[in-house]
LUMKOL-579814 format. One record per residue: x, y, z of N, C-alpha, C in turn; residue number from 0. Coordinates in pm, whole numbers, plus 50000, padded with zeros to 5 digits. Example, Ala and Ser with C-alpha at 12.3 -4.5 7.8 and 13.67 -1.06 7.14 Angstrom:
LUMKOL-579814
n_u/n_v/n_w/ca_u/ca_v/ca_w/c_u/c_v/c_w/resi
51319/49431/50780/51230/49550/50780/51320/49670/50780/0
51285/49775/50708/51367/49894/50714/51290/50003/50787/1
end
This chain:
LUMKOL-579814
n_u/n_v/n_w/ca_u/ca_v/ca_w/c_u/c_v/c_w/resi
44233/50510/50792/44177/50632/50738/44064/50603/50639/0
44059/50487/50546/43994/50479/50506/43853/50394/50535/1
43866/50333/50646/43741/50281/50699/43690/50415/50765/2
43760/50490/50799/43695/50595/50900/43596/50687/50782/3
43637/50721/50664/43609/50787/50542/43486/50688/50516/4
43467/50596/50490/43347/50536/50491/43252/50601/50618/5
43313/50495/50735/43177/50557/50857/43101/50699/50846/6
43207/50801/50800/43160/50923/50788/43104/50943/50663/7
43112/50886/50570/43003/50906/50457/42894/50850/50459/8
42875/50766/50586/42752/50708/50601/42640/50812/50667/9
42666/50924/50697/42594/51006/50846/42585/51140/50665/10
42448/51197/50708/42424/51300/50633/42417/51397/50721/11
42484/51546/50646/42487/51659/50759/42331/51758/50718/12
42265/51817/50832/42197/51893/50787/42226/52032/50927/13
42211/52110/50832/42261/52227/50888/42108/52314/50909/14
42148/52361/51059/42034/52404/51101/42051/52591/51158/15
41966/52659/51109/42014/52754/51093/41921/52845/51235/16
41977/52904/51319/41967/52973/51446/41851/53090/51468/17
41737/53113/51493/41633/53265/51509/41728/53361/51562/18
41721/53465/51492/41725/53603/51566/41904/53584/51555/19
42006/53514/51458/42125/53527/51475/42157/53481/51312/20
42306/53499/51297/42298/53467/51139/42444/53305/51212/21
42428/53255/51320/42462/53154/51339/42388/52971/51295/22
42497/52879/51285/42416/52735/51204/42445/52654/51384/23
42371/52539/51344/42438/52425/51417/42434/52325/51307/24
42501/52205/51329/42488/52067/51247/42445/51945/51298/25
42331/51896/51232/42280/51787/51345/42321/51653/51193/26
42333/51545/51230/42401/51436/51141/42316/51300/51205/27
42288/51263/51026/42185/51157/51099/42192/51062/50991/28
42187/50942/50990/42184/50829/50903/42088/50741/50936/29
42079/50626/50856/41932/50521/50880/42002/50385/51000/30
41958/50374/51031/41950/50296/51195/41943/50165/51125/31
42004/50049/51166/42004/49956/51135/41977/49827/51245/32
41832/49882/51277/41803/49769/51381/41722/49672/51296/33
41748/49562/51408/41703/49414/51403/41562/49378/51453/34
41480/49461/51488/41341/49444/51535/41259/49509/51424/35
41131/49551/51425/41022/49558/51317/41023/49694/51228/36
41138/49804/51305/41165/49915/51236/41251/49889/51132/37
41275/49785/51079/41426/49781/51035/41375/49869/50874/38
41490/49929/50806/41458/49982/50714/41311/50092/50723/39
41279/50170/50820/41216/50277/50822/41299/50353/50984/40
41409/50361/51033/41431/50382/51196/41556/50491/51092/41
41549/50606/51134/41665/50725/51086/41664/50760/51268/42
41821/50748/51233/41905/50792/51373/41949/50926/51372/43
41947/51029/51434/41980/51166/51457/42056/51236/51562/44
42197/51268/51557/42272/51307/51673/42295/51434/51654/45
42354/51484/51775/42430/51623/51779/42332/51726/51780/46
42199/51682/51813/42076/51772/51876/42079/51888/51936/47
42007/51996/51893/42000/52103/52054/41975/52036/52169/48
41968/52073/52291/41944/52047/52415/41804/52043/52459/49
41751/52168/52382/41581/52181/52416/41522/52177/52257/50
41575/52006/52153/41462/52029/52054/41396/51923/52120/51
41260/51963/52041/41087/51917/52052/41045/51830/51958/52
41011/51709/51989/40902/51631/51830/40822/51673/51757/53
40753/51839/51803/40705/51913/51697/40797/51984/51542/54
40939/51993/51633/41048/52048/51552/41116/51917/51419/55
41094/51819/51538/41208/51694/51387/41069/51666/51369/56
40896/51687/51414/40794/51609/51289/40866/51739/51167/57
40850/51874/51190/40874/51986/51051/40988/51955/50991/58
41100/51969/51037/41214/51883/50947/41191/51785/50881/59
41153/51600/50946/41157/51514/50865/41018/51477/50820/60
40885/51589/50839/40822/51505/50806/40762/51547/50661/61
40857/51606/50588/40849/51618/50456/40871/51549/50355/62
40969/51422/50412/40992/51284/50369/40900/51149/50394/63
40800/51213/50456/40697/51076/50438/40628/51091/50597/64
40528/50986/50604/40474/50990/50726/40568/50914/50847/65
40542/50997/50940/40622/50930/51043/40521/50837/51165/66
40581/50757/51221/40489/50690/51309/40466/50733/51443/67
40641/50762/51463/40654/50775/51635/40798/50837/51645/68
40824/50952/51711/40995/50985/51722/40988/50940/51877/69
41154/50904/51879/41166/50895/52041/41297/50984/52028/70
41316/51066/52147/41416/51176/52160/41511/51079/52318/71
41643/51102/52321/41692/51082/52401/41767/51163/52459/72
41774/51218/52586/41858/51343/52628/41955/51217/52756/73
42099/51219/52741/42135/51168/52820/42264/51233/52891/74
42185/51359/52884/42261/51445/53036/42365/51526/52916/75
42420/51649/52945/42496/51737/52893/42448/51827/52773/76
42519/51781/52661/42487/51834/52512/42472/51728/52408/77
42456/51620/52493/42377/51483/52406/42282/51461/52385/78
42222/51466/52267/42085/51521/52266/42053/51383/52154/79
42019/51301/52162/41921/51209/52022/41827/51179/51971/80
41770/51117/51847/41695/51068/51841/41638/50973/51749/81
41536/50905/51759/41466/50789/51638/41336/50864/51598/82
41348/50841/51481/41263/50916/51374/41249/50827/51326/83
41078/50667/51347/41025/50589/51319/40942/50657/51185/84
40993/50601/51028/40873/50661/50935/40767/50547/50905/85
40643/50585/50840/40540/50467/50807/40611/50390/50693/86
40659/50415/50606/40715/50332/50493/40852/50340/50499/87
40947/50235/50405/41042/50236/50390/41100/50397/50285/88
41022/50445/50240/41071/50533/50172/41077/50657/50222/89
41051/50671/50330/41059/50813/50442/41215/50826/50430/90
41286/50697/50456/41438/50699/50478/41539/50729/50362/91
41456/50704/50283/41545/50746/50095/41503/50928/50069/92
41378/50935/50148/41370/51057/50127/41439/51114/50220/93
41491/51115/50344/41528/51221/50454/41708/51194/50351/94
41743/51114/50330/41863/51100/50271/41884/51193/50192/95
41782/51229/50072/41800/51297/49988/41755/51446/50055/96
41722/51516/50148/41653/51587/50141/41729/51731/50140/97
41668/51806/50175/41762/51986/50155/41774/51989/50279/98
41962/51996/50270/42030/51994/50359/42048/52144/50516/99
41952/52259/50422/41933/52343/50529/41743/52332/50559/100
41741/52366/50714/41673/52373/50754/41676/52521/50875/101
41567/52534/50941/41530/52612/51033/41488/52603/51155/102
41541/52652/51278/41461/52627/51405/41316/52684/51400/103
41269/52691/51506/41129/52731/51517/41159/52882/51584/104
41127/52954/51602/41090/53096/51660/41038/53095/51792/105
40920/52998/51802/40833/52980/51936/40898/52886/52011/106
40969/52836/52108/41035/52727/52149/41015/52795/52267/107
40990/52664/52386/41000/52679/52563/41127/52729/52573/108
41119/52832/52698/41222/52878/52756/41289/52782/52851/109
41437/52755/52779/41546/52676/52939/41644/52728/52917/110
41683/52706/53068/41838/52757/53109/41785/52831/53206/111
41862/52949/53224/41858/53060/53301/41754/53115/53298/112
41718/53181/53132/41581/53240/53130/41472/53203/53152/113
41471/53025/53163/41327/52968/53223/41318/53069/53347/114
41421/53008/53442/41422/53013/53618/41370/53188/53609/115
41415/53265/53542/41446/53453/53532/41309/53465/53547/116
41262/53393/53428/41094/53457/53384/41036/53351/53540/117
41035/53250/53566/40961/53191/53639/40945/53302/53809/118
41083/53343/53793/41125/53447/53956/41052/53574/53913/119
41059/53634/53836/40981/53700/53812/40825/53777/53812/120
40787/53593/53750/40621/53601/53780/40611/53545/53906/121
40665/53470/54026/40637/53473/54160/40664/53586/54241/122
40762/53718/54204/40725/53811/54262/40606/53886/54255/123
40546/53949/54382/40406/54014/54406/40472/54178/54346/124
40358/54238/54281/40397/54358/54267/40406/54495/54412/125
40512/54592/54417/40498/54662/54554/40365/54679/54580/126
40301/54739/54530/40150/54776/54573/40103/54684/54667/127
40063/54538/54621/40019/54455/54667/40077/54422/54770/128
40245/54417/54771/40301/54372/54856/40268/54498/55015/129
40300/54565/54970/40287/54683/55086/40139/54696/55174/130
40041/54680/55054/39942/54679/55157/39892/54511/55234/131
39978/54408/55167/39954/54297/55285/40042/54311/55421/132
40167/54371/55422/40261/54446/55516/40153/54532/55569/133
40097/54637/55542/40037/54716/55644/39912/54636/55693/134
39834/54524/55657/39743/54506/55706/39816/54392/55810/135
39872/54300/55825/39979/54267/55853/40004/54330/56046/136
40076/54442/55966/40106/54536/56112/39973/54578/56194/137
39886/54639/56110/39802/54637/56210/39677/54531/56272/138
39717/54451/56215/39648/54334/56341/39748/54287/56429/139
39892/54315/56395/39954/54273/56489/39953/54386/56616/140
39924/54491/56572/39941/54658/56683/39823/54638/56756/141
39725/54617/56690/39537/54550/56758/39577/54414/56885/142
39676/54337/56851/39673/54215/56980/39785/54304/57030/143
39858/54333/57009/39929/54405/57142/39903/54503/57192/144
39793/54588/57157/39716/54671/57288/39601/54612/57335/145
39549/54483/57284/39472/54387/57331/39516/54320/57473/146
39651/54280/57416/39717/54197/57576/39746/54330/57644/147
39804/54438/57627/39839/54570/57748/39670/54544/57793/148
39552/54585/57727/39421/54603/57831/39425/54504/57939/149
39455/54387/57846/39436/54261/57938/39527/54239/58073/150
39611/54298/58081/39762/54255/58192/39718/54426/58262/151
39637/54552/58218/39590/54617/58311/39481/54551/58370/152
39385/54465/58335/39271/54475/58421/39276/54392/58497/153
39412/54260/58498/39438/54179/58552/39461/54235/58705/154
39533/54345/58757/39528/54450/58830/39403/54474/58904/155
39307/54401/58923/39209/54478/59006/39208/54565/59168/156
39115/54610/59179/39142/54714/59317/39095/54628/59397/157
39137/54625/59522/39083/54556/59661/38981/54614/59707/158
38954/54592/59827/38858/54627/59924/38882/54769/59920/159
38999/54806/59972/39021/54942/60004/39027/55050/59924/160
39056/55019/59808/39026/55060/59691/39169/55082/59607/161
39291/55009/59680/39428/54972/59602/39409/54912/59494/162
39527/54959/59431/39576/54855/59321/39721/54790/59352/163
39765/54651/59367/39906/54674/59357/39962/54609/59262/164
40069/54718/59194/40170/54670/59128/40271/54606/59149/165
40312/54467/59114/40411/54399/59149/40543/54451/59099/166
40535/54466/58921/40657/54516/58940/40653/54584/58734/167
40696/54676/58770/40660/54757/58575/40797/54759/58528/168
40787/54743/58412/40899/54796/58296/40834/54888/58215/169
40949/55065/58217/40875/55168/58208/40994/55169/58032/170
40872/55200/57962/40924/55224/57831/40863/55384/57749/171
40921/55411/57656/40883/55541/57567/40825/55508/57451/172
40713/55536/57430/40638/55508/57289/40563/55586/57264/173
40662/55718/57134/40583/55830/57044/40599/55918/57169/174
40623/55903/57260/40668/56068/57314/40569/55981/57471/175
40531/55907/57468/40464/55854/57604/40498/55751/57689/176
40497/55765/57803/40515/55683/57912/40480/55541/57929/177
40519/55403/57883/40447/55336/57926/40455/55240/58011/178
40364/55200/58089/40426/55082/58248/40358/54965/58207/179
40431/54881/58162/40368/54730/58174/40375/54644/58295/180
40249/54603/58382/40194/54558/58469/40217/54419/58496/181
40287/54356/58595/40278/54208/58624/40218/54151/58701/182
40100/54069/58707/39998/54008/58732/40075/53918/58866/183
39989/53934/58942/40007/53831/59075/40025/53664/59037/184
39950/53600/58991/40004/53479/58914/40106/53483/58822/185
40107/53536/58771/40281/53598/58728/40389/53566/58777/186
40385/53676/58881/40472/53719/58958/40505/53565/59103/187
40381/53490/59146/40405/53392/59176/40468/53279/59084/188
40423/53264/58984/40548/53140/58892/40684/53213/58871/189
40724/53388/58889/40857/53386/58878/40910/53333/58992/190
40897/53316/59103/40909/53346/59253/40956/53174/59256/191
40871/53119/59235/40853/52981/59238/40948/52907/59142/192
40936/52998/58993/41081/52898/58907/41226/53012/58933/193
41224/53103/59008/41358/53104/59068/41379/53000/59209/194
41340/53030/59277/41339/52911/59362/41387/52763/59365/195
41277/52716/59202/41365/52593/59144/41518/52589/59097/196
41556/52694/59034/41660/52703/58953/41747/52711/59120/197
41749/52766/59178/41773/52784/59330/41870/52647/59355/198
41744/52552/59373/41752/52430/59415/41807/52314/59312/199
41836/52355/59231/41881/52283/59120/42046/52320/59104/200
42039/52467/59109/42208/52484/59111/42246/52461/59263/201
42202/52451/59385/42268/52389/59513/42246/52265/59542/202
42258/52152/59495/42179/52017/59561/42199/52017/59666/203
42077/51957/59745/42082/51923/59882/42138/51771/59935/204
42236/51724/60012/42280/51549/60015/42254/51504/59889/205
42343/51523/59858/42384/51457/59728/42430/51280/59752/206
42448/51316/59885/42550/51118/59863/42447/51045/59972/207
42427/50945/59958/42357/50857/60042/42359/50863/60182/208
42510/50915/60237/42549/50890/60399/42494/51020/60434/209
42517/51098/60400/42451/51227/60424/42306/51253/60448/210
42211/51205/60404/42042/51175/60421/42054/51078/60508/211
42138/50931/60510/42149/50918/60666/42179/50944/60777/212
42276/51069/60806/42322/51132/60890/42284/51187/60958/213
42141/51285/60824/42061/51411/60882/41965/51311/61003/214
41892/51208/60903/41798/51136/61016/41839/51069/61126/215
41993/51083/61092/42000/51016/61275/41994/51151/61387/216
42045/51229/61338/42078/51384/61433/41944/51380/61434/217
41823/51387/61324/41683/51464/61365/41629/51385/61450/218
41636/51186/61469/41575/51115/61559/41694/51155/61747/219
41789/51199/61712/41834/51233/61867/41800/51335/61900/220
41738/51463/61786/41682/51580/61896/41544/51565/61898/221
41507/51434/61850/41360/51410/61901/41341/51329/62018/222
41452/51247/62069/41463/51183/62223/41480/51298/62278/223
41626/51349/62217/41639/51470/62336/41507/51571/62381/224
41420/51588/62305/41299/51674/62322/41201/51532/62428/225
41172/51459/62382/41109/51349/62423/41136/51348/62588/226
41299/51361/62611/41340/51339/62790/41311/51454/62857/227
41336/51581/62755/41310/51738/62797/41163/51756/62886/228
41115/51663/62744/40908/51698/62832/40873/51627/62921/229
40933/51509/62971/40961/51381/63051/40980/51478/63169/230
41081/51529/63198/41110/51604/63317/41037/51733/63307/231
41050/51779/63268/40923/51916/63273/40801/51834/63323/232
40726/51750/63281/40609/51683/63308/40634/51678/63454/233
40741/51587/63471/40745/51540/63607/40729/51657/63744/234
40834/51791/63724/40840/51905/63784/40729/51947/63780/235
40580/51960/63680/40487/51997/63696/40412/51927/63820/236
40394/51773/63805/40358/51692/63924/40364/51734/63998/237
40536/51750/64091/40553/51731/64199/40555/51904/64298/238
40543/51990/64188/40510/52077/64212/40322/52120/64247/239
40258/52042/64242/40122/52046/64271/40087/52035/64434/240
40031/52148/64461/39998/52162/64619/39880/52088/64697/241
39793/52037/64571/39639/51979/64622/39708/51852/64592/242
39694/51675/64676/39761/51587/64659/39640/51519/64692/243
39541/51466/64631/39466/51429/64690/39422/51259/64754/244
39585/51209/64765/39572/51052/64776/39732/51052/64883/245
end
């Protein structure tokens, strides 16, 4: 208990008092006892807000003397630290002694929630704006789709005779009107053609090896058989000839 009563009389409390609330926090800080070129000017500072600034501990400590350089350490949570490098050794006799209340700042960056709030905020477009990029929007999109209807009518031309033919319409209602959308002869040939495939894809034809040999033996015997057919027909033509002239 009593070594612990020491450690803790070593750490000075300064109480920091909250904007816009009649709430404190306590930040506790003693002189740093490093072994490199700060030694005797390095004041250590824990138990930090989350979002303080080196503009905030220069106004706190730098009423105790000039400072050189603070380094702040945030290492994740509500651990917040820092080194408060002064120019002389006597920055550190003064922050020791100094008045133990202090004040946040008023102006401080927004974090947490209210960063992200205000940030969503200003990336929303106001309605106005928004509505008329929506209507301009729609109507270039309403401009290419009675662009392609002209186009898939004129595709339609009349023949000789003075027809038109329609392959095949889908009749729809738009605003109280009739409308027939037209399918183009090249069209209508690639449906023709990829049903066909799909055709031939869901029935395979000889699938197994013996089978494509099978067909070609049957197709080379009804090609003898045709071969002997014209053989004798030929011959009956011959001998059926009435002028013999040998």
């Amino acid at each position: 208990e009593e070594n612990k009563r020491k450690r803790m009389a070593e750490w000075k409390q300064l109480q920091v008092a909250l904007p816009g609330s009649d709430g404190f926090c306590y930040v506790y800080f003693k002189e740093h006892l490093s072994k490199d070129a700060t030694k005797g000017r390095n004041l250590f500072a824990c138990s930090l807000p989350f979002d303080i600034t080196q503009e905030e501990l220069e106004i706190w400590f730098g009423t105790c003397g000039d400072i050189d350089r603070i380094e702040i350490i945030r290492s994740g949570g509500s651990n917040t630290y820092a080194n408060i490098i002064f120019h002389h050794e006597s920055g550190i006799e003064a922050a020791l002694n100094m008045d133990p209340l202090v004040e946040r700042s008023q102006h401080r960056e927004e974090l947490g929630p209210t960063k992200w709030l205000a940030l969503f905020s200003h990336q929303q477009k106001p309605a106005d704006q928004l509505k008329a990029e929506v209507d301009q929007f729609m109507q270039a999109y309403d401009q290419q789709k009675s662009l392609e209807r002209k186009q898939e009518l004129d595709a339609n031309v009349r023949d000789k005779d003075g027809f038109i033919k329609v392959l095949s319409g889908k009749k729809k209602v738009r605003n109280g009107n009739l409308v027939v959308k037209t399918t183009t002869l090249a069209r209508a040939n690639w449906i023709l053609t990829k049903h066909v495939t799909r055709q031939e894809k869901r029935h395979p034809v000889h699938f197994y090896r013996f089978q494509n040999k099978f067909e070609k033996m049957q197709d080379l015997a009804i090609l003898r058989k045709k071969f002997e057919e014209d053989k004798e027909r030929v011959q009956k033509m011959k001998e059926s000839r009435k002028f013999k002239p040998y």
